[in-house]
C-alpha positions in Angstrom: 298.8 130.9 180.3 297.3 134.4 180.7 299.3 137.0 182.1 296.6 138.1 184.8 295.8 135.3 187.1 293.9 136.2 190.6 293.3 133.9 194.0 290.6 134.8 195.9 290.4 133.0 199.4 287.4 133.4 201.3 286.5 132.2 204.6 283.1 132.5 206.8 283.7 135.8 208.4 284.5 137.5 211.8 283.5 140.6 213.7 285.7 143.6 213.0 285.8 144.2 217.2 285.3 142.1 219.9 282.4 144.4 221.0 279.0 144.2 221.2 278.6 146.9 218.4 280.9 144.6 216.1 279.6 141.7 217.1 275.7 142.7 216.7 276.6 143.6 212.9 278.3 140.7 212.2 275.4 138.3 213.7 272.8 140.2 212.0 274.2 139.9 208.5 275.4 136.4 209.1 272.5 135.1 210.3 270.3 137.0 207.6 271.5 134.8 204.9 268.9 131.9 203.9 271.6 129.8 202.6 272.6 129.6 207.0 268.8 130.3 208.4 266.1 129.1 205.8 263.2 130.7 207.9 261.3 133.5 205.6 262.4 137.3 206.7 258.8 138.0 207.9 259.1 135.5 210.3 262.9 135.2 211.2 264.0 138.8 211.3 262.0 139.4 214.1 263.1 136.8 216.4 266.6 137.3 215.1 266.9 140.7 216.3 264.4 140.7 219.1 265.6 137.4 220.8 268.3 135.3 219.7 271.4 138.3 219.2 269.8 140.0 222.4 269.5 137.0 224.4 273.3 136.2 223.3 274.9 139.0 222.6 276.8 139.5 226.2 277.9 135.6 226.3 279.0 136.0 222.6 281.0 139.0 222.9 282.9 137.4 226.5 284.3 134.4 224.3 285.4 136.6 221.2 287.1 138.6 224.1 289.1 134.7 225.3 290.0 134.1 222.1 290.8 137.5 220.1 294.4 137.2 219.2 296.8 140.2 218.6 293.6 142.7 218.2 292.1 140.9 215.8 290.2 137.3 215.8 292.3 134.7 215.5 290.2 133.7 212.2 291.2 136.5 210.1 295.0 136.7 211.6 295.8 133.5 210.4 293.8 133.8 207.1 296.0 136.9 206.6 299.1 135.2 207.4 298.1 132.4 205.1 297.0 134.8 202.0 300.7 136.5 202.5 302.7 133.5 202.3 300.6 132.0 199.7 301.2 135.4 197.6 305.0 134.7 198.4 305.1 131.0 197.2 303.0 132.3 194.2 303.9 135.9 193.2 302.8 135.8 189.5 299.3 135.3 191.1 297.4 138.2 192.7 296.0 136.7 195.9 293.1 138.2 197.9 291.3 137.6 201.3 287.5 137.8 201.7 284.8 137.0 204.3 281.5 136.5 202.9 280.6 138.4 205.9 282.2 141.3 207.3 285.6 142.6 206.6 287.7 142.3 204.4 284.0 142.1 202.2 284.0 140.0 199.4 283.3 143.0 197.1 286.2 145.0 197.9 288.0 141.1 197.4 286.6 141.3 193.8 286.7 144.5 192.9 290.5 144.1 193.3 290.5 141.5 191.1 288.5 142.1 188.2 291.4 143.3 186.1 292.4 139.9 186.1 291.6 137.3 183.1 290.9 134.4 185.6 289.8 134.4 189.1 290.6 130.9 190.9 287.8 130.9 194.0 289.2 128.4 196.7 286.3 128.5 199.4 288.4 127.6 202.8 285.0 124.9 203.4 287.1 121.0 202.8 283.8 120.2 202.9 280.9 121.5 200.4 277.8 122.3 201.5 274.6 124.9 200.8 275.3 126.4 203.6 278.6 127.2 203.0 280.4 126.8 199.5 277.1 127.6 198.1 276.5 130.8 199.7 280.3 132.1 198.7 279.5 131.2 194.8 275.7 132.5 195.0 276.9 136.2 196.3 280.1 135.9 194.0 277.8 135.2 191.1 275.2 138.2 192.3 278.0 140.6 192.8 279.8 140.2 189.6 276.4 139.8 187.6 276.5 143.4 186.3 280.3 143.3 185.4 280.5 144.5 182.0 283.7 142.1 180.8 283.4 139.8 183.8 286.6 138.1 184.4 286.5 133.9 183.9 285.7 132.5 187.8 286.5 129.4 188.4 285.4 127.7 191.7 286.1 124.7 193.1 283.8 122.6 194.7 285.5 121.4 198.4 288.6 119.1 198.6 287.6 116.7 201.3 289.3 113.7 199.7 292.3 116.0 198.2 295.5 113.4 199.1 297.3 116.3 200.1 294.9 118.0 202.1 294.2 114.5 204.0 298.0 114.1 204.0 298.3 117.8 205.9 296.0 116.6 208.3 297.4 113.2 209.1 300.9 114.8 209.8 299.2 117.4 212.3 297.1 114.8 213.8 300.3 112.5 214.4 302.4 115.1 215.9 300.3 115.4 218.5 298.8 112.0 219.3 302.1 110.6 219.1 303.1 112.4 222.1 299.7 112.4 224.1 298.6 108.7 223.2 294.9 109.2 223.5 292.7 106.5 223.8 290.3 108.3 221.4 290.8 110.7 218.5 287.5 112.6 217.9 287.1 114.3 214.6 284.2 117.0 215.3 282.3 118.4 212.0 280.5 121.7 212.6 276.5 120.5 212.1 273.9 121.2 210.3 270.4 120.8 210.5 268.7 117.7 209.3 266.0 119.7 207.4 268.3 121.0 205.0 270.3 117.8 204.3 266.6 116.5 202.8 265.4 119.9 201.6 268.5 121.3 199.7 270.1 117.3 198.9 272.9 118.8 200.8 276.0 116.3 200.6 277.7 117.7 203.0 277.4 114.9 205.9 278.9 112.1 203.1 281.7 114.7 202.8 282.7 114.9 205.9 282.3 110.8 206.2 284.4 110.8 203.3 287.0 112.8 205.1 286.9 110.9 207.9 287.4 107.5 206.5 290.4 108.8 204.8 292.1 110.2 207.7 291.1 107.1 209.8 292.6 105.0 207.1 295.7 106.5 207.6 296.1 106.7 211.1 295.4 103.0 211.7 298.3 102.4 209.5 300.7 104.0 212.4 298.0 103.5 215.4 296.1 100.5 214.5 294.4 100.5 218.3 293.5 104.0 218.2 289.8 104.4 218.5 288.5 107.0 215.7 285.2 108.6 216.4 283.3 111.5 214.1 280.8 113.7 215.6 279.3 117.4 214.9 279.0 120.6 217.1 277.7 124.1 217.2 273.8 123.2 217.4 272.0 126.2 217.0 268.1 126.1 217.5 265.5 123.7 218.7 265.2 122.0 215.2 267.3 118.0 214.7 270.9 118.2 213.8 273.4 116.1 212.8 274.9 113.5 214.9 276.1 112.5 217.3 276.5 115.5 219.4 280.4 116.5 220.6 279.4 117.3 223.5 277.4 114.1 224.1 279.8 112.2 223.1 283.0 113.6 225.1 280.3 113.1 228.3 280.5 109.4 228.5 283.8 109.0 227.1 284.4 111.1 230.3 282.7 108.3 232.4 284.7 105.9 230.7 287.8 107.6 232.1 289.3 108.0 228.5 291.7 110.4 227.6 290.8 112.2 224.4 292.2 114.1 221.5 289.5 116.3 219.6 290.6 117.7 215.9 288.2 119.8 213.6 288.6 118.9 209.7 286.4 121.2 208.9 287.9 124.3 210.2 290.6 125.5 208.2 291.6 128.0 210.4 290.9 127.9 214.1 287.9 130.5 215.6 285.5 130.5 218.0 284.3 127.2 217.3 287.3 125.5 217.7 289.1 127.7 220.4 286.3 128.8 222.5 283.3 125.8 222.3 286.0 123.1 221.7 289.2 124.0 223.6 287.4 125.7 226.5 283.7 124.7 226.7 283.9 121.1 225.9 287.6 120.7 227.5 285.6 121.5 231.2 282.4 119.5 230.1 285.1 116.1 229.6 287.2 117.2 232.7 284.1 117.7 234.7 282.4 114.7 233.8 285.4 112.9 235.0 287.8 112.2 232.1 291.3 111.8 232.0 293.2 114.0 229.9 291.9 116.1 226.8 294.1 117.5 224.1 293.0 120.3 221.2 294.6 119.6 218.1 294.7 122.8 215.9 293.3 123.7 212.8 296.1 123.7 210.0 295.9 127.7 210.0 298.9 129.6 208.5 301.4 126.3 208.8 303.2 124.8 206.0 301.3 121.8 205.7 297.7 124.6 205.0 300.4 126.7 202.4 301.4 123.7 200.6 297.6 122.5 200.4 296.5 126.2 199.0 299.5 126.2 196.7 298.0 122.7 195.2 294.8 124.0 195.1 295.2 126.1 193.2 297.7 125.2 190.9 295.4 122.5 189.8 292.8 125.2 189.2 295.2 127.2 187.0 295.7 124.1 185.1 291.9 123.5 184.4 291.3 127.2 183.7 293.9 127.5 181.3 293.3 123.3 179.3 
């Protein structure tokens, strides 16, 4: 094994503030990448900055401001947390946080790291897809392309059928459900448009069925009766998504009088989309609608199921990089 071994963990990203200033910035450079919007620049940039962050800047900034956790977004707190106790459980390795957008950039990230002789690249997506994994490993790959002894950069694809990150989940799942007995256990994908599923051959929905069917595997061992439903959230845009819709969904479950526990494999950490449009948003959409009881089961965030998980990860990368 080589002497100089780096981790690089990189999530989606976060506004530095909950501002609009922050928040503008952020939005603007998210929502510039093609791998998220595939509209041309011509076309997009102008509606991007002259309607869509203008028309929802305000309603944007008043859910970061629910949500923002010990002056920070809860998204990079925990990452943080998790990076740190990952670097304890693992202190020959040098580990490192990025966002692919906004701070802490993934340049500074590698910069730090490019003394090293490998660089292990665990993308926090369980699930791959273009719009995601592929846009962390395209800007690595553009950023380090003029790197005159390059480091070797080893990425791994996703890990939705890793036992041990289905494992982690079916633990948190059962802690919870065990107390609230739901009559349904949602597990809510973020979504993605249609078009790029057939355009790009992007796997990511069997991913996320794959995950699914592993989890629901499991749980029916301990709750045979427990209805196990999958759906997707966070539309954005007039174009067809994936479905069915969360919100939809939780609306006639709602006139069904179920009572309903909502989980998000897909978010390794809880932010906005899990605290704000699924804790708050579409916990009064099922109350209003005249459900019984709804319950919010975390993301696996800095626990020690999510430590353990990283710590497999990417020991098993080590071991490839170094066969």
């Amino acid at each position: 094994m080589t002497n100089k071994q780096g981790v690089l963990i990189v999530n989606l990203g976060t506004p530095s503030q909950a501002t609009p200033k922050a928040i503008k910035n952020y939005l603007g450079e998210f929502l510039r990448d093609r791998h998220v919007v595939d509209i041309h620049p011509v076309i997009w940039l102008p509606i991007l900055y002259g309607i869509v962050i203008p028309k929802r800047l305000n309603y944007i900034t008043k859910h970061y401001q629910k949500i923002w956790l010990n002056e920070q977004s809860p998204l990079l707190y925990y990452s943080k947390q998790l990076c740190q106790k990952l670097q304890h459980q693992r202190p020959n390795l040098q580990c490192e946080l990025a966002m692919n957008y906004g701070e802490p950039s993934l340049d500074a990230a590698l910069n730090r790291l490019k003394h090293c002789d490998n660089i292990e690249v665990i993308s926090m997506y369980p699930q791959y897809s273009t719009t995601t994994t592929l846009a962390v490993i395209n800007k690595i790959k553009t950023l380090t392309k003029s790197w005159l002894t390059p480091p070797k950069i080893n990425y791994r694809h996703d890990y939705a059928d890793v036992p041990v990150y289905i494992e982690a989940l079916v633990k948190q799942i059962d802690e919870y459900i065990c107390i609230e007995q739901p009559d349904v256990l949602m597990l809510s994908y973020h979504g993605i448009p249609i078009s790029y599923i057939k355009k790009r051959q992007d796997e990511y929905v069997t991913r996320c069925e794959l995950t699914s069917q592993l989890i629901k595997q499991a749980i029916n061992r301990y709750y045979p009766k427990l209805d196990i439903i999958m759906t997707y959230q966070s539309r954005f845009g007039k174009g067809k998504w994936t479905e069915p819709n969360t919100s939809d969904v939780l609306i006639e479950l709602a006139k069904q009088q179920k009572s309903v526990a909502v989980t998000c494999p897909g978010f390794a950490v809880d932010c906005i989309e899990t605290l704000h449009e699924i804790d708050i948003e579409n916990r009064e959409l099922f109350m209003q609608s005249g459900g019984e009881k709804f319950s919010y089961i975390p993301a696996l965030n800095d626990s020690d199921l999510q430590v353990n998980l990283l710590i497999a990860l990417t020991d098993s990368l080590l071991i490839k990089a170094n066969s």
